[in-house]
C-alpha positions as CSV (number, residue, x, y, z in Angstrom):
1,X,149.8,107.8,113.4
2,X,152.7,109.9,113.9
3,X,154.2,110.4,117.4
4,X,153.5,114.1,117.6
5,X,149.9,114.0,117.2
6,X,150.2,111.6,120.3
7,X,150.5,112.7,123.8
8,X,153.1,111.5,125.5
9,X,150.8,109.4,128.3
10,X,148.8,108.3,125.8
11,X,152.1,106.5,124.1
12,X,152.9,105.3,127.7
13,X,149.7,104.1,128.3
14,X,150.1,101.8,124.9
15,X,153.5,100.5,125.8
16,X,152.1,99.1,129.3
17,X,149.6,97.4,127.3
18,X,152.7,95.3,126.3
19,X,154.6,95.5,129.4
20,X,152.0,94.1,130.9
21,X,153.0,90.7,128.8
22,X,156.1,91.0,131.3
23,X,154.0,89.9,134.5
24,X,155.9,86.6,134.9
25,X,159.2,88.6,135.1
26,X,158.6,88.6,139.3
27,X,157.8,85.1,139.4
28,X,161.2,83.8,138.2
29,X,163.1,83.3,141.3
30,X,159.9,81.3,142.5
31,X,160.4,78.9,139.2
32,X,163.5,78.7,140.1
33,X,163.4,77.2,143.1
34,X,160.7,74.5,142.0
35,X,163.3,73.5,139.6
36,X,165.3,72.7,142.3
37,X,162.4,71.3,144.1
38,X,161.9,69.0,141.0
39,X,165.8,68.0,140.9
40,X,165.3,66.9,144.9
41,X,162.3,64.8,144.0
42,X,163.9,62.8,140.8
43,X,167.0,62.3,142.5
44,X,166.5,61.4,146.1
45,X,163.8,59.0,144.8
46,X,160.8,61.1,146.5
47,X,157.1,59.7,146.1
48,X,155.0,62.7,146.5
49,X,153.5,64.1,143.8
50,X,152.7,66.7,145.6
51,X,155.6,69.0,144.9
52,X,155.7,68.0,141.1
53,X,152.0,69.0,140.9
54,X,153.2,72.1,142.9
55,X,156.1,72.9,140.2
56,X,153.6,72.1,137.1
57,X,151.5,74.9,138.5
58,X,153.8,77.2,139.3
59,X,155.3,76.4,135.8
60,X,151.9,77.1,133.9
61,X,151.1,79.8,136.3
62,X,154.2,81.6,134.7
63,X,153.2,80.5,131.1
64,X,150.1,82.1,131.1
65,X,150.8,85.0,133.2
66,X,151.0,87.4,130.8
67,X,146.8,87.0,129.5
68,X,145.2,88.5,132.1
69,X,148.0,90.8,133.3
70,X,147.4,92.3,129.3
71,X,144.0,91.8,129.5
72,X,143.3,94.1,132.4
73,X,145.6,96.8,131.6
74,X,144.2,96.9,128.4
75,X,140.2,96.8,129.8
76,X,141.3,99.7,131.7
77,X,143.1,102.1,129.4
78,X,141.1,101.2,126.1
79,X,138.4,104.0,126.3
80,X,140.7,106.6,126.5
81,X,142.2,107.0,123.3
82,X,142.0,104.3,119.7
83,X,145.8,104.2,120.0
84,X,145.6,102.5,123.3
85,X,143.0,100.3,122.2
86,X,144.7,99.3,119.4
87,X,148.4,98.5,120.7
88,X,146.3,96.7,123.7
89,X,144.5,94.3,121.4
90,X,148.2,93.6,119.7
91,X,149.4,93.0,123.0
92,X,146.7,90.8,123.8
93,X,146.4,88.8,120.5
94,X,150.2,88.1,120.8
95,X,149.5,86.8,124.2
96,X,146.9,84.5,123.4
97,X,149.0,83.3,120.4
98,X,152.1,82.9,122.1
99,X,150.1,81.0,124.7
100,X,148.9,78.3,122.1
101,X,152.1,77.8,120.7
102,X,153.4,76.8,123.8
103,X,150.3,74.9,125.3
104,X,150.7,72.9,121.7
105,X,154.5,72.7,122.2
106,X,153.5,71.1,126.0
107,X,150.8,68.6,124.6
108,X,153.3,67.3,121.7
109,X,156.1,67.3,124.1
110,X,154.0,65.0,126.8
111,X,153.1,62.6,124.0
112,X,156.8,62.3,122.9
113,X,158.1,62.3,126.8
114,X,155.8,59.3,128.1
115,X,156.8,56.8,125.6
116,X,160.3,57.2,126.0
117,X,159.7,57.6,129.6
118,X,157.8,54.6,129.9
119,X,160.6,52.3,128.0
120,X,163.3,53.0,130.2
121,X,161.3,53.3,133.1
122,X,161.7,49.7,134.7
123,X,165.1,50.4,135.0
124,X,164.5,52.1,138.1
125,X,163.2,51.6,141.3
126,X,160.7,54.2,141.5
127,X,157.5,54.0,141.0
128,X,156.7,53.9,136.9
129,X,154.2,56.5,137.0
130,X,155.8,59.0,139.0
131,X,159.5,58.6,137.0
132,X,157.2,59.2,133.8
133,X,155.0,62.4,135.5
134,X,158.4,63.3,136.5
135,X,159.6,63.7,133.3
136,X,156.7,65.3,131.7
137,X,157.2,68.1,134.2
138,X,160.9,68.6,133.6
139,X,160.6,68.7,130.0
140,X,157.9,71.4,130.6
141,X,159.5,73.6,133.0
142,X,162.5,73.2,130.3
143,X,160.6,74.4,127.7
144,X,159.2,77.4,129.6
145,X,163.0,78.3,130.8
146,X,164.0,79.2,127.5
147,X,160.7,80.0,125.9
148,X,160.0,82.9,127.8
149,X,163.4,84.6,127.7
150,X,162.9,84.3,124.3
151,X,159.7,86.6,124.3
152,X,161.0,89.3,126.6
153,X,162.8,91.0,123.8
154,X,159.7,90.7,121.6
155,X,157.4,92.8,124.0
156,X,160.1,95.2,125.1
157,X,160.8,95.6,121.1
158,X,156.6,96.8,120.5
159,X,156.5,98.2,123.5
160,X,159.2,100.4,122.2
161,X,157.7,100.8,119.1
162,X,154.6,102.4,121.3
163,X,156.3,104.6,123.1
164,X,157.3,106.2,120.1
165,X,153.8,106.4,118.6
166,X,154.5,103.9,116.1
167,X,152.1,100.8,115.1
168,X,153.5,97.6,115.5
169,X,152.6,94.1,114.4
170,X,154.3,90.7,115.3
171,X,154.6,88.5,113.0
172,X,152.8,84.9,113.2
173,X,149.8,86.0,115.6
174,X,146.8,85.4,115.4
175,X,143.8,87.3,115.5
176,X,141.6,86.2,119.0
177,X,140.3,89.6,120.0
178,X,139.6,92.3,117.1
């Protein structure tokens, strides 16, 4: 569709459909400091597990973020014009797919961490399973810390592309909500 048979809130409506992939943008500052939470409990040789189970959850938390943030701004805005509806299943399906990628990236990363972990493990004098769980949770928190900077450009790219009343399609997404 060309931009001009678009109204201008209808193309700003579509590019909040991808802006809304954005969400975890305010919870930064909170990842950040369970990073340094994390640091405090490999390094001072802390047993709770507590605060790494707090970290992993604020880490996934920020992972995923962006679903239902899309999800609901797209629910809302859908019925009022197909371009809307359209850029918001996009939005949604790149979402979802980005979300796979990374929950695969975790899984693969956990069953390459633990091993390694676990070899060098009884060098220390912490307990085994907490230096490997320890681990696991740095290497995701890692992962997420230059994963999702590596998105932003992505969804402020098509969200661009909406505003302008132009279709966009990422590449490498797959298909979840037609």
């Amino acid at each position: 569709m060309p931009s001009s048979s678009l109204s201008r809130a209808i193309r700003f409506r579509a590019a909040c459909c991808h802006l809304a992939g954005l969400a975890w943008l305010p919870l930064l500052p909170l990842v950040a400091g369970c990073l340094n939470l994390l640091l405090t409990v490999v390094f001072n040789d802390s047993s709770e597990f507590l605060s790494l189970i707090t970290l992993l959850s604020f880490t996934l938390l920020l992972v995923y973020s962006g679903i239902p943030a899309t999800f609901w701004v797209w629910q809302r805005q859908r019925n009022i014009h197909s371009f809307i509806d359209e850029r918001g299943r996009k939005a949604l399906n790149f979402q979802l797919s980005v979300s796979c990628f990374l929950t695969i990236v975790f899984i693969l990363t956990t069953l390459l961490v633990i091993p390694a972990c676990s070899d060098v493990a009884h060098h220390y004098t912490s307990p085994k399973t907490q230096f490997v769980f320890s681990w696991v949770v740095g290497w995701i928190v890692l992962e997420s810390a230059w994963a999702l900077p590596l998105l932003a450009p992505f969804i402020l790219f098509a969200a661009v592309q909406a505003c302008r009343g132009r279709s966009h399609s990422h590449a490498l997404i797959r298909w979840f909500v037609r």
